[in-house]
ZAMARGU-4260 file (C-alpha; in steps of 0.2 Angstrom, whole numbers, plus 5000, padded with zeros to 4 digits):
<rodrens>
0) 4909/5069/4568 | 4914/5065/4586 | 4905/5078/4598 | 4921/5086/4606 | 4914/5090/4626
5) 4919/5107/4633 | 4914/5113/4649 | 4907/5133/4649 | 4899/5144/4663 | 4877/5147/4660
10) 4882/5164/4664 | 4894/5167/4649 | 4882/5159/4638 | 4863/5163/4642 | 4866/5180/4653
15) 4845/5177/4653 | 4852/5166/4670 | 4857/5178/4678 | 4843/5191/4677 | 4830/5179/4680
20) 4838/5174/4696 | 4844/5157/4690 | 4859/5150/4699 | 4877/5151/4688 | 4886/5133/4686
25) 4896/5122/4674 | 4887/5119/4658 | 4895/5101/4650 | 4886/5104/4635 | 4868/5109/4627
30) 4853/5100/4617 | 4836/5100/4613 | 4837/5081/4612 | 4832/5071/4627 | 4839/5055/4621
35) 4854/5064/4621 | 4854/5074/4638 | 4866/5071/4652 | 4869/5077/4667 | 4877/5095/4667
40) 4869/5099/4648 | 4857/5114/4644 | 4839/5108/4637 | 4831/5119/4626 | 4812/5114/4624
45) 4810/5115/4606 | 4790/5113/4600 | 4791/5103/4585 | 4777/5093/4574 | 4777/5077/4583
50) 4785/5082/4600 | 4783/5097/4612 | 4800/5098/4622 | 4790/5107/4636 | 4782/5092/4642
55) 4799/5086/4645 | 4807/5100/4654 | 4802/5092/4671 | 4811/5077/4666 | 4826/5082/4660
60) 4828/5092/4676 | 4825/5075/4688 | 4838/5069/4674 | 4852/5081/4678 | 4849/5095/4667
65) 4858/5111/4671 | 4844/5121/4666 | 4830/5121/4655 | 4825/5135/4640 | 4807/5138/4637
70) 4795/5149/4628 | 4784/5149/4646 | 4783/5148/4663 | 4783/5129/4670 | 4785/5134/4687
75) 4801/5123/4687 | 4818/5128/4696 | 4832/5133/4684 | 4820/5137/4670 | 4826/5153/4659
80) 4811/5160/4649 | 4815/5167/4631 | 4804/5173/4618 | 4811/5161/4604 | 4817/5141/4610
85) 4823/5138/4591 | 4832/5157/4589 | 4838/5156/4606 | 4844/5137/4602 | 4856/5143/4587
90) 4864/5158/4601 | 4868/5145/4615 | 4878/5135/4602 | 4886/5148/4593 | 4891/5155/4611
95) 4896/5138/4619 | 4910/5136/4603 | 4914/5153/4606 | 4906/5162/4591 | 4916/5155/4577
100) 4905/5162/4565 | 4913/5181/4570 | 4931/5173/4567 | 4925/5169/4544 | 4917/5179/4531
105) 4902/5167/4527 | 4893/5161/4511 | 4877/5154/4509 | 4872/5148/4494 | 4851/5144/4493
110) 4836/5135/4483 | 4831/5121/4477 | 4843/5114/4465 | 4862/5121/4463 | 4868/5122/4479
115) 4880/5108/4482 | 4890/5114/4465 | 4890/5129/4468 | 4896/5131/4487 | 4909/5119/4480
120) 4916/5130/4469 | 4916/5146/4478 | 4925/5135/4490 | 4937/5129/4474 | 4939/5148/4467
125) 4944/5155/4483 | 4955/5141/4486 | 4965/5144/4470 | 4966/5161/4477 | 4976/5161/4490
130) 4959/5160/4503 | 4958/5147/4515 | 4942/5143/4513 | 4931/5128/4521 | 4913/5119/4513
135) 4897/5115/4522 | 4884/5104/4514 | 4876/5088/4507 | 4892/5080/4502 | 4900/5082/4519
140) 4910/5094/4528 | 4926/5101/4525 | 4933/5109/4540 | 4949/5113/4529 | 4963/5100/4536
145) 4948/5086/4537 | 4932/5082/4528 | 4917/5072/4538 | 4909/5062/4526 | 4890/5063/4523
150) 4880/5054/4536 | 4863/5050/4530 | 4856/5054/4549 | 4865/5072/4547 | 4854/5087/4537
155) 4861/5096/4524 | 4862/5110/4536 | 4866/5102/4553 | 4858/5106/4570 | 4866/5120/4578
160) 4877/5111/4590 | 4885/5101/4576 | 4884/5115/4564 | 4894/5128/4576 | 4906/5114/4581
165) 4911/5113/4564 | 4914/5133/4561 | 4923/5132/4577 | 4935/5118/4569 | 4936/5128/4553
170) 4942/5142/4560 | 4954/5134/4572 | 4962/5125/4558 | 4966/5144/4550 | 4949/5144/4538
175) 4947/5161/4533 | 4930/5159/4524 | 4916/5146/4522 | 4903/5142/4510 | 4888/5134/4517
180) 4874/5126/4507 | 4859/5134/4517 | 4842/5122/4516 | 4824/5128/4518 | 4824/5118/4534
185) 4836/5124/4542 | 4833/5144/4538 | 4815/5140/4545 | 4819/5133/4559 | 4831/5146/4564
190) 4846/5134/4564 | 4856/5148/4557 | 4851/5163/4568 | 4863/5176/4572 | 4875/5173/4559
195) 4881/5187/4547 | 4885/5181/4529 | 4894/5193/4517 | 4883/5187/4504 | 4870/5174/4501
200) 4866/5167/4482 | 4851/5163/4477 | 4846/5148/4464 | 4829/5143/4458 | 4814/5137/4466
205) 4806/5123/4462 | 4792/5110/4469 | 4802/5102/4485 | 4799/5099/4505 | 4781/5106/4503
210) 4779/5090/4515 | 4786/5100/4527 | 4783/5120/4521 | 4765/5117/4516 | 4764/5127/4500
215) 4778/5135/4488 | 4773/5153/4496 | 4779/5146/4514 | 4792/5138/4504 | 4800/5151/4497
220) 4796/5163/4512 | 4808/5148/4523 | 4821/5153/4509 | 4820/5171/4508 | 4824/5172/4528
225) 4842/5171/4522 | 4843/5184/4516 | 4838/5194/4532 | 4857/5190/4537 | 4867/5194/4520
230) 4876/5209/4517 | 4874/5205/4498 | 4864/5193/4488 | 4868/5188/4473 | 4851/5181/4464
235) 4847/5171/4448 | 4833/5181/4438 | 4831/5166/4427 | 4818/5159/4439 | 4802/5169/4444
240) 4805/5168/4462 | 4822/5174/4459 | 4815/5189/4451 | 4800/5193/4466 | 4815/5190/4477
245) 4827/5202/4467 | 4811/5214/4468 | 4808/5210/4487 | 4826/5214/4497 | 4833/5232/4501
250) 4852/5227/4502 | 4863/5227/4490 | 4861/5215/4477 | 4868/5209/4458 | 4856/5195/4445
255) 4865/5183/4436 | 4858/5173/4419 | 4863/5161/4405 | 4847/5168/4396 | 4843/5185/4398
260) 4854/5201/4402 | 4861/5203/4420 | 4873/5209/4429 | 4882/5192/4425 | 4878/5181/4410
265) 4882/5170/4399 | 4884/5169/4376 | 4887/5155/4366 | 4885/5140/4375 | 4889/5126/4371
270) 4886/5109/4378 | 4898/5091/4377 | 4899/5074/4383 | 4910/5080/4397 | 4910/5098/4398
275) 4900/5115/4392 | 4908/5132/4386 | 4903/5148/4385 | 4907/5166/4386 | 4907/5172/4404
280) 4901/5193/4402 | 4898/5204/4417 | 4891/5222/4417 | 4906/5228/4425 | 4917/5222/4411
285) 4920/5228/4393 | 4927/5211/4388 | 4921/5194/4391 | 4931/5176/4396 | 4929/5160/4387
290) 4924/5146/4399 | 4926/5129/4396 | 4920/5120/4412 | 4922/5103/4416 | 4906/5099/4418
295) 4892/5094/4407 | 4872/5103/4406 | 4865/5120/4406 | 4863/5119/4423 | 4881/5119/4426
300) 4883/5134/4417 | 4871/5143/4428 | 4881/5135/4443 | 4897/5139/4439 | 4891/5158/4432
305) 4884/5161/4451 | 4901/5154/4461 | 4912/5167/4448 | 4901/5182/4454 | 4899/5178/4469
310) 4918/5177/4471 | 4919/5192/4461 | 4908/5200/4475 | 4922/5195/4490 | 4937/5204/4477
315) 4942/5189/4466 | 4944/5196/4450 | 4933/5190/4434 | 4950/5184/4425 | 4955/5174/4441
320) 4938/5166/4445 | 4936/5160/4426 | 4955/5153/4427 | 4949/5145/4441 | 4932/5139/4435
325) 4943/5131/4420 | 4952/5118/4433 | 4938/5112/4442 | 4935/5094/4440 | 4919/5091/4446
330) 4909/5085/4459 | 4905/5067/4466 | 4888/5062/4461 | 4882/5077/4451 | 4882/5074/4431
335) 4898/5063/4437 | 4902/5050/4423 | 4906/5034/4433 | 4908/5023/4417 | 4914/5028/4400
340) 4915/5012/4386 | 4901/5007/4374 | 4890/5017/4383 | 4892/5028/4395 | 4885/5030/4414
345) 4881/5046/4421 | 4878/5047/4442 | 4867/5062/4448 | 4859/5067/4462 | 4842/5075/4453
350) 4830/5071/4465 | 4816/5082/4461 | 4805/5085/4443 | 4814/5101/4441 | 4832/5093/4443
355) 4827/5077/4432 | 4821/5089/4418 | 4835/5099/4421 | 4848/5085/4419 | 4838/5073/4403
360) 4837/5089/4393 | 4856/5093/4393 | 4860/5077/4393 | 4849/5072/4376 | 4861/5087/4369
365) 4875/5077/4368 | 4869/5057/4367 | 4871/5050/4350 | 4860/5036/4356 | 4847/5033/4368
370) 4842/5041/4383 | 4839/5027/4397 | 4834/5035/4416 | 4833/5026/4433 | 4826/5033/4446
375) 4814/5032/4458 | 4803/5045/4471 | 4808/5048/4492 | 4796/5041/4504 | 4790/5053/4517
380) 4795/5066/4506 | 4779/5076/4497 | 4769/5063/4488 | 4762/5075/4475 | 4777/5077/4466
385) 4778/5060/4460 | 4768/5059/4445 | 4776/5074/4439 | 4792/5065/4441 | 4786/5054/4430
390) 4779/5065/4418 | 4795/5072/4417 | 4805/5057/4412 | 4793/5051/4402 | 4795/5067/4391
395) 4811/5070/4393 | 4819/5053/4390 | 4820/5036/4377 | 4816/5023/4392 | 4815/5023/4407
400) 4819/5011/4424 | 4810/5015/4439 | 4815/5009/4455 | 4818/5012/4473 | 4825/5027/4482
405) 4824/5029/4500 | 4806/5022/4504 | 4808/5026/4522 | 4792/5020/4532 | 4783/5019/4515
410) 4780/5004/4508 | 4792/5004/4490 | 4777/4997/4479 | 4765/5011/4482 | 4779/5025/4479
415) 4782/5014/4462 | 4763/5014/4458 | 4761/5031/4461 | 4777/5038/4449 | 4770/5027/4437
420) 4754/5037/4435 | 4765/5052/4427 | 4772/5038/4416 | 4759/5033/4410 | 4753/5048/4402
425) 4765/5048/4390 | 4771/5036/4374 | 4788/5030/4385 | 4792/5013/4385 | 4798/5006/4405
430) 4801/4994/4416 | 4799/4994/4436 | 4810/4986/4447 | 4806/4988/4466 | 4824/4982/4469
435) 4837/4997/4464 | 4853/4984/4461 | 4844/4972/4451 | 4836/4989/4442 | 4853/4994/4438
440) 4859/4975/4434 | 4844/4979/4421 | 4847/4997/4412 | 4866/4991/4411 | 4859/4977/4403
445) 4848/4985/4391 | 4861/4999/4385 | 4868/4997/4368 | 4883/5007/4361 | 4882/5025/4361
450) 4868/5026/4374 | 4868/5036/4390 | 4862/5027/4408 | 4858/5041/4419 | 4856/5035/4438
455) 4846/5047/4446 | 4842/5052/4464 | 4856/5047/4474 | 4872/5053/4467 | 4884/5055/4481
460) 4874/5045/4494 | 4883/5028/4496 | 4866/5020/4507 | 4848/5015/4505 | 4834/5022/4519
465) 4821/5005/4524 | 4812/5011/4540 | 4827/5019/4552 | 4839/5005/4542 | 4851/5015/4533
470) 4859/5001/4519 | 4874/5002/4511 | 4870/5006/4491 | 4884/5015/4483 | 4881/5016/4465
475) 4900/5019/4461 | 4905/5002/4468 | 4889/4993/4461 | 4892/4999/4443 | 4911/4995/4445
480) 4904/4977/4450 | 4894/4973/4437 | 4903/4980/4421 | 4919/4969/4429 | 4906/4956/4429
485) 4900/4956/4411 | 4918/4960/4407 | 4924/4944/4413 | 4911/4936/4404 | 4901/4934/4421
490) 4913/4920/4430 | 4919/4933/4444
</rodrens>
């Protein structure tokens, strides 16, 4: 997204300014950044875990800095001393775009695996509701008039700046809501402060980013913080941090289930190729609505269960959001079918052991052959979790290609080696490819009619992280290219 520059007054934005005796002027724009500083701009000094941005303030100030934002006293001209840099951070940039966030009702949707589906179709159920309603998240950003495609450099939850700047063209362009995927990150680093949601949802918790939060307590403490700013939560009891949650908050709340009783939940499921149905049932109705959701895995079901009640939370009536939940037509990258012949290929984003479990299990519910799984484990991304990724696989599928993901920094090999250390622990028979085209050249090759290649881990992502080299690699095109290839007969 192109940063649009807007001038403001200090005093409008930080009235700190003026009662610490700092001079009002023209503030051009405001960053905690200092590649990105220019003259006129507000710096926030932001303590991170490589970088201090106090040890910058001085600098940024001989560089043309407006004024600086700290948590101390530097003894520099046109500092402003607040109590929280990060908090603080999230309130100059809601300010500087005019606090759009006060102009929509507000959605977050949270945990470790769900959230894309499911902001999606909230988004998709208001939608067919009348409701102009925009979509914040891993697959981009839709702003309701324009959708900014994933950038690998941009979080799942932008920095404040860009996230505020986004709301700001939302509601510009006549947005009346917006559903926002809400990452651990972000709500620990306060990205979100100040912002009111009408109601947050709550999916599972599951092993993910202890690389950064330490330990699944701190982890699910960074996801729990949401909720601090919901009118309403709407929780998934299914999981036992969704339960300690449901126990933990005093506002207003509602569970939902595709196992046990809840305030919404699903009966007779049943799972296809391309879709799953079920009964959708809520406590607040004497009838239940037949779902057929096009869509495939249990997982879905919980998915689409949570977008219906949240919806039915904002006033969207269970018959409409079911009605809606009936013309969805999926989402790119997760359980997306990208080729359909012999055998078919499934794309998905599962990234996590949780998310490949999730996935291999529904999937093995409707493969009349085998299962065949690619995938491979982040670098820089919590190294434990790797055996049990391939644990998981190895379980949970027929065979199994590891390769690549995004090795970052890491050397590809190690990552490889230390995923096979879960495989290796079961009877699964495997191959590794460090290379990720030639390992899908390979499981395309191996299939035989009737089985199911599942591509695992990037799903909508259409590049490869080496070092700061962000590669091209869309797995949509690459499949396309190789079944045209051995459709032809290999003379393309």
């Amino acid at each position: 997204m192109q940063k649009e520059v807007i001038t403001v007054q200090l005093y409008d934005i930080l009235p700190e300014a003026k009662a610490q005796g700092v001079p009002d002027c023209e503030i051009r724009s405001v960053t905690d950044d200092t590649r990105e500083l220019q003259k006129g701009d507000i710096f926030v000094c932001i303590k991170g875990n490589n970088f201090d941005g106090h040890s910058a303030a001085a600098d940024m100030l001989e560089k043309g800095a407006a004024a600086v934002v700290t948590e101390q006293d530097l003894g520099l001209d046109r500092q402003i001393i607040v109590p929280d840099t990060r908090k603080q951070y999230a309130l100059l940039a809601a300010a500087y775009h005019g606090n759009p966030e006060k102009k929509l009702k507000l959605i977050a949707v949270t945990g470790t695996n769900g959230k894309t589906t499911t902001a999606h179709l909230i988004q998709a159920i208001l939608r067919d509701n009348g409701k102009k309603c925009a979509c914040f998240g891993t697959t981009g950003n839709d702003v309701c008039g324009k959708v900014y495609e994933p950038d690998g450099a941009i979080p799942t939850t932008p920095r404040p700046m860009a996230f505020f700047g986004l709301l700001a063209e939302a509601a510009q362009n006549g947005a009346e809501y917006c559903s926002i995927e809400a990452s651990s990150q972000a709500l620990a680093q306060s990205r979100l402060y100040g912002i009111r949601f009408e109601i947050g949802v709550f999916t599972n918790l599951t092993q993910d980013h202890l690389d950064v939060h330490g330990s699944m307590e701190n982890y699910y403490k960074a996801k729990k913080l949401l909720f601090d700013q919901c009118g309403k939560a709407l929780i998934c009891t299914d999981d036992k941090y969704g339960k300690r949650l449901f126990d933990e908050l005093d506002i207003p709340k509602k569970t939902y289930s595709i196992t046990d009783a809840a305030d919404y939940y699903s009966v007779n499921i049943k799972c296809a190729p391309a879709y799953v149905s079920y009964w959708f049932s809520s406590s607040g109705d004497e009838k239940s609505f037949p779902v057929k959701f096009g869509m495939p895995g249990m997982f879905n079901v919980a998915n689409s269960i949570a977008a219906a009640a949240a919806c039915n939370q904002l006033g969207i009536s269970v018959n409409d959001c079911v009605a809606s939940l009936q013309r969805f037509e999926g989402i790119r990258g997760r359980c997306e079918v990208i080729y359909d012949g012999d055998f078919t290929v499934i794309c998905d984003y599962a990234h996590t052991s949780d998310a490949l479990e999730k996935i291999l299990t529904s999937v093995k519910d409707f493969a009349e052959g085998r299962v065949i799984c690619l995938f491979g484990a982040a670098g820089e991304r919590d190294a434990d979790k790797r055996p049990e990724m391939g644990l998981v696989v190895g379980r949970n599928a027929d065979y199994a290609v590891l390769t690549s993901d995004n090795p970052r920094f890491e050397d590809p090999m190690q990552i490889i080696e230390q995923v096979e250390k879960g495989l290796d622990k079961t009877t699964i028979p495997y191959r590794s490819i460090e290379d990720r085209r030639e390992a899908i050249e390979y499981a395309l090759s191996y299939a035989k009619a009737g089985d199911i290649v599942l591509l695992c881990g990037k799903g909508h992502e259409t590049h490869q992280v080496y070092g700061d080299d962000y590669r091209h690699f869309d797995e949509h095109e690459i499949v396309k290219e190789i079944m045209r290839g051995k459709q032809s007969g290999g003379n393309e």
